[in-house]
C-alpha positions in Angstrom: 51.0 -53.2 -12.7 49.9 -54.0 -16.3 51.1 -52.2 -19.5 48.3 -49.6 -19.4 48.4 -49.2 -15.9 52.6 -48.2 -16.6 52.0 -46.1 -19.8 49.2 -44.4 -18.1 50.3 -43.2 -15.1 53.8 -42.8 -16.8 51.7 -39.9 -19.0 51.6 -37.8 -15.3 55.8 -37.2 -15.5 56.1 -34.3 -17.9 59.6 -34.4 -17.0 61.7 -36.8 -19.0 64.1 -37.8 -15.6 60.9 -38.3 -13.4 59.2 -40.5 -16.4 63.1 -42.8 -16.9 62.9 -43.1 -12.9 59.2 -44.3 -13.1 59.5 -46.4 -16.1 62.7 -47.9 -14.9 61.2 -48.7 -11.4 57.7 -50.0 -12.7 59.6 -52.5 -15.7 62.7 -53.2 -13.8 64.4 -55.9 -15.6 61.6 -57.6 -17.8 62.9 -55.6 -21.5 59.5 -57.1 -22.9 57.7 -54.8 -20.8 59.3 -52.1 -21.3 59.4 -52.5 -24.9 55.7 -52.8 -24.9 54.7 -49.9 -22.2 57.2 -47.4 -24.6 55.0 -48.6 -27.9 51.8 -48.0 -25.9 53.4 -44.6 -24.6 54.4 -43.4 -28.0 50.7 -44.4 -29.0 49.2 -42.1 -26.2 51.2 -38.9 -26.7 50.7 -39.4 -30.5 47.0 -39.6 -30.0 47.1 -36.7 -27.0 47.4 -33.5 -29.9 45.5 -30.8 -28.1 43.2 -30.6 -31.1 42.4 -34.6 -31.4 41.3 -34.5 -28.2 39.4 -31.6 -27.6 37.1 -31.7 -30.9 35.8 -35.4 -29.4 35.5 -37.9 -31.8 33.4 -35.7 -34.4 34.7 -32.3 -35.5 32.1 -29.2 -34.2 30.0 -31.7 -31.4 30.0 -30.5 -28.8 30.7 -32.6 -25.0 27.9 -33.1 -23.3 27.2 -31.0 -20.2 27.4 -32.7 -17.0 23.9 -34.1 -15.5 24.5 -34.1 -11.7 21.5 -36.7 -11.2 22.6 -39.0 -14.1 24.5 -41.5 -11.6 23.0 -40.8 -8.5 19.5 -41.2 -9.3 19.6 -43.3 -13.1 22.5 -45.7 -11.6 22.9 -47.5 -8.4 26.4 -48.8 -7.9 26.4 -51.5 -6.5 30.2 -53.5 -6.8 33.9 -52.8 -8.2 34.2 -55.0 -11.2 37.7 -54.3 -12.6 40.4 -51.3 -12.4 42.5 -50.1 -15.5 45.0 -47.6 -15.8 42.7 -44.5 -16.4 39.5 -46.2 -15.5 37.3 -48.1 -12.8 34.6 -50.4 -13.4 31.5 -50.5 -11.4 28.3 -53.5 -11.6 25.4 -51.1 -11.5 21.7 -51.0 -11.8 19.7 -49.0 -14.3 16.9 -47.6 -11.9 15.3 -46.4 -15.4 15.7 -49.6 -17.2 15.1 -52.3 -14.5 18.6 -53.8 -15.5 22.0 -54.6 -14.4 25.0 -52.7 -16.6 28.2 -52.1 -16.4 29.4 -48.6 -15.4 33.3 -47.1 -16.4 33.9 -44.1 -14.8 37.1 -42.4 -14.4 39.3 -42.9 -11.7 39.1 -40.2 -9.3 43.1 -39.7 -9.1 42.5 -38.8 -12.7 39.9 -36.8 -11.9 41.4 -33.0 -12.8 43.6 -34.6 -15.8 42.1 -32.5 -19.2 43.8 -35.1 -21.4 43.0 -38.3 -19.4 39.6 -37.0 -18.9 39.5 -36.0 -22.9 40.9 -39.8 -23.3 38.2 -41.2 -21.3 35.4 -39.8 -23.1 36.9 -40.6 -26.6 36.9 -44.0 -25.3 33.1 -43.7 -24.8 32.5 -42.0 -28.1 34.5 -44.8 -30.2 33.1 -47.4 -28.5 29.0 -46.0 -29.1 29.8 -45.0 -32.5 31.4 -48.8 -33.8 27.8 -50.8 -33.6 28.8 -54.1 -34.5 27.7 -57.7 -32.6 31.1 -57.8 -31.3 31.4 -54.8 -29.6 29.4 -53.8 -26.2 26.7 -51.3 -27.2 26.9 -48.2 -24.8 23.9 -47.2 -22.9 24.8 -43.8 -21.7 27.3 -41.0 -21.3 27.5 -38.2 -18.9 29.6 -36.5 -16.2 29.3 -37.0 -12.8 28.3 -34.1 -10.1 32.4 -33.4 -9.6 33.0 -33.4 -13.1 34.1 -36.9 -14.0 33.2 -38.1 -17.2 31.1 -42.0 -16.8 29.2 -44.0 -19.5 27.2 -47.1 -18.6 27.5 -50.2 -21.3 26.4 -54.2 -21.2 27.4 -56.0 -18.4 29.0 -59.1 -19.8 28.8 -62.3 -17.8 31.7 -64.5 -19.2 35.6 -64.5 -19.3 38.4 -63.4 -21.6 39.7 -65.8 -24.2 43.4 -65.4 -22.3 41.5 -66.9 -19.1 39.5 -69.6 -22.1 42.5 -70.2 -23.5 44.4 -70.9 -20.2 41.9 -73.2 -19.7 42.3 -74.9 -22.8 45.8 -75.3 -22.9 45.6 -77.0 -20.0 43.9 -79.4 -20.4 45.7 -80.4 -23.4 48.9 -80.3 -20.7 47.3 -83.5 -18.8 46.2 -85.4 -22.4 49.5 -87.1 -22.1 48.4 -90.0 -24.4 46.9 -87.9 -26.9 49.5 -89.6 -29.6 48.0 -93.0 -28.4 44.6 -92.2 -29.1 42.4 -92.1 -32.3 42.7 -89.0 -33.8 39.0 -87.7 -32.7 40.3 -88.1 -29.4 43.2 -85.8 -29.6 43.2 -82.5 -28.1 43.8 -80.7 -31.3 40.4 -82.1 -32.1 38.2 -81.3 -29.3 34.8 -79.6 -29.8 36.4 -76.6 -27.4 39.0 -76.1 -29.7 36.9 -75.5 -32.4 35.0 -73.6 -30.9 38.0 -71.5 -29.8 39.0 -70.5 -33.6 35.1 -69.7 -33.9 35.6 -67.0 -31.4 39.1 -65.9 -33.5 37.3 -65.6 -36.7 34.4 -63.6 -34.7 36.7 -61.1 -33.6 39.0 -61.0 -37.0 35.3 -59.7 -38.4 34.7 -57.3 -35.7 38.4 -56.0 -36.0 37.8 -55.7 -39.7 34.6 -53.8 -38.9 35.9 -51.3 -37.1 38.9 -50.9 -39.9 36.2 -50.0 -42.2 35.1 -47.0 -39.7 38.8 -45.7 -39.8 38.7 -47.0 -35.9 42.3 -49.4 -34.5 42.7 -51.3 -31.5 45.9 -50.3 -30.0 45.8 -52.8 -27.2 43.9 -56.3 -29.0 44.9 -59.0 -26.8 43.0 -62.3 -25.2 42.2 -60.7 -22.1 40.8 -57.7 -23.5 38.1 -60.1 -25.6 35.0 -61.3 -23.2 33.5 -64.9 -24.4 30.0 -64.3 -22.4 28.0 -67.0 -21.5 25.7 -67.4 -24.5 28.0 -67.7 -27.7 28.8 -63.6 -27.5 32.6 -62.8 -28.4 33.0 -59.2 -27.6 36.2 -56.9 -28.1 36.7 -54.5 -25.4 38.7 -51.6 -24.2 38.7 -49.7 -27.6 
């Protein structure tokens, strides 16, 4: 498991012994992960007040109520695409639209959760309310016909700059005569890596957009940043 996936099923153990026994089982010796899943926990439960979560992002709105045909006859799903800690994935397509989206929806062990489901939808909210080119515009939110809250955003056809970066690195790995080279030759001066710290400076102006809306990434990391297939650098997982 990942550091969300810890921290967030760590949330479950309202008793301190139970949480040490998970926590110690789930890190065992790696003390980096630890370190990190504690930050990450001490970032949920600070963020988990009853009344941060339950006014939504915008004191007085109101959640939306739950539309029982809003996935079953608006969204066809058609794949799993990726599972998180609180949330599941799903390629999907937009009857209403005529067009293939993403669809987050939460998982269904998390289903009767109030904080986890009030986490979710904050998720939702932050993400639809930060409109920026860097961050995946939402398409819609709603509950499903259990209850589950679910909001449907850009599918993005790509990879993460970890999975870019990998990529990158390694190829530099089996340049073993870079130093015997000219210098345009070296890998330090490749077209890819430039285009690598174009992709850095596009998400140091989304980050700084959202910073203007009061809004932090608790979790910015390569492989939560999708390079899609046409120039896009999107940050994700707000």
């Amino acid at each position: 498991m990942n550091v969300d996936e810890i921290a967030t099923q760590a949330l479950v153990f309202e008793d301190p012994a139970e949480r040490e026994s998970f926590l110690t089982k789930s890190c065992g010796n790696d003390a980096d992960l630890r370190r990190k899943v504690d930050a990450l926990l001490d970032a949920l439960e600070s963020a988990e007040d009853e009344s941060f979560l339950s006014d939504g992002l915008f004191r007085g709105g109101d959640p939306p109520k739950a539309d029982e045909s809003s996935v079953d006859e608006r969204f066809e799903l058609r794949s799993k695409h990726a599972l998180g800690g609180l949330g599941e994935v799903w390629v999907a397509w937009d009857r209403q639209l005529k067009r293939e989206v993403a669809l987050k929806q939460i998982r269904p062990e998390w289903s009767h959760h109030r904080d986890a489901n009030a986490r979710f939808r904050r998720e939702a909210e932050i993400t639809g309310y930060l409109e920026h080119p860097g961050i995946v515009p939402i398409y819609a939110l709603g509950n499903q016909r259990d209850g589950r809250p679910f909001y449907a955003m850009q599918f993005i056809r790509g990879r993460t700059l970890q999975q870019v970066v990998a990529e990158h690195l390694g190829e530099a790995a089996a340049d073993t005569d870079a130093t015997s080279r000219p210098k345009s030759q070296a890998w330090y001066d490749k077209p890819s890596l430039r285009k690598l710290l174009g992709h850095y400076v596009d998400v140091c102006q989304t980050i700084d957009y959202a910073h203007s809306k009061g809004v932090v990434h608790r979790d910015l990391k390569p492989a939560n940043i999708m390079l899609g297939a046409y120039g896009q650098t999107l940050v994700v997982d707000w």
